[in-house]
C-alpha positions in Angstrom: 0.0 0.0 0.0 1.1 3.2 -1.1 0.7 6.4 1.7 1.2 9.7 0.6 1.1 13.1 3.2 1.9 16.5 2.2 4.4 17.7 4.5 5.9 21.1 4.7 8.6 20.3 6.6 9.0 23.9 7.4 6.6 23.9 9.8 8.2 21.9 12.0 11.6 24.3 12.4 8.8 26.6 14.0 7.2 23.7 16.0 10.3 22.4 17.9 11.4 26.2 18.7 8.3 26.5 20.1 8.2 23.1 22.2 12.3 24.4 23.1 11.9 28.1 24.0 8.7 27.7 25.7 6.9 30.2 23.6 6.1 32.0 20.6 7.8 35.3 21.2 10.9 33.3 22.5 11.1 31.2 19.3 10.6 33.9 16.7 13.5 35.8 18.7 15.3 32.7 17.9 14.6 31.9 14.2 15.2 35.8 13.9 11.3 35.8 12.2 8.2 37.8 13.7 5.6 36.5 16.4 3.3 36.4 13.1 5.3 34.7 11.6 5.7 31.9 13.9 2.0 31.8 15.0 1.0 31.3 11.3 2.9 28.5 10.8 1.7 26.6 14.2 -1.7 27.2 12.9 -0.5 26.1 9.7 0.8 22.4 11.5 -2.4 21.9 13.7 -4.6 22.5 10.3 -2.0 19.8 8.2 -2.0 17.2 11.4 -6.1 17.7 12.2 -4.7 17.9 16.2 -4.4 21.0 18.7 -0.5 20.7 19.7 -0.7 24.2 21.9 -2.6 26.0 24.7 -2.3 29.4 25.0 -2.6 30.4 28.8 -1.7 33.7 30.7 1.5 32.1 31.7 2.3 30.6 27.9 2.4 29.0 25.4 1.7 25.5 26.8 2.3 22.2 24.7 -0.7 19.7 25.2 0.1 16.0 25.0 -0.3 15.9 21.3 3.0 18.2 21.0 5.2 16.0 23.1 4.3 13.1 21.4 5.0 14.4 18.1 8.0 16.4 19.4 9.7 13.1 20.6 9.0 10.9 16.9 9.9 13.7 15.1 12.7 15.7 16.0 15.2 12.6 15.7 13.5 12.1 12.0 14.1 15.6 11.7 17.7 16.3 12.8 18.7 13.1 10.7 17.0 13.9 7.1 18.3 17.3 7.6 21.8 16.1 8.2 21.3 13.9 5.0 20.7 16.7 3.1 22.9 18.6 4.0 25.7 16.3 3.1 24.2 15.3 0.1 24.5 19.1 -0.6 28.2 18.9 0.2 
């Protein structure tokens, strides 16, 4: 059987600063990109996975269980493809 997902794998660079900076503000500041910027494209992720990864609470941006899951699969995936592209690059 043949499965095929659009992923914009883009999305994810803003995910996991997210999930590590606790925050929106704190993970645009990082990727050098505005709030906006970084809001959009968490919208953007919960709209491609169907699944709420994020509350948004007076004290934060909180990751619900959905988030850690996917955080912990996919940032190994993640760091590794990228490092394959990037030698293949090379």
């Amino acid at each position: 059987m043949n499965i095929y997902v659009a992923v914009n794998l883009n999305l994810y660079k803003y995910f996991f600063a997210v999930i590590e900076e606790h925050g929106v503000t704190k993970a645009a500041n990082r990727l050098g990109v505005r709030q906006s910027t970084v809001s959009y494209s968490i919208h953007a992720l919960q709209r491609e996975l169907g699944v709420e990864l994020f509350r948004i609470t007076r004290g934060g941006t909180v990751p619900l269980q959905s988030a850690v899951i996917l955080y912990r699969q996919i940032k190994p995936l993640y760091l590794n493809m990228m490092h394959h592209i990037a030698e293949f690059m090379e």
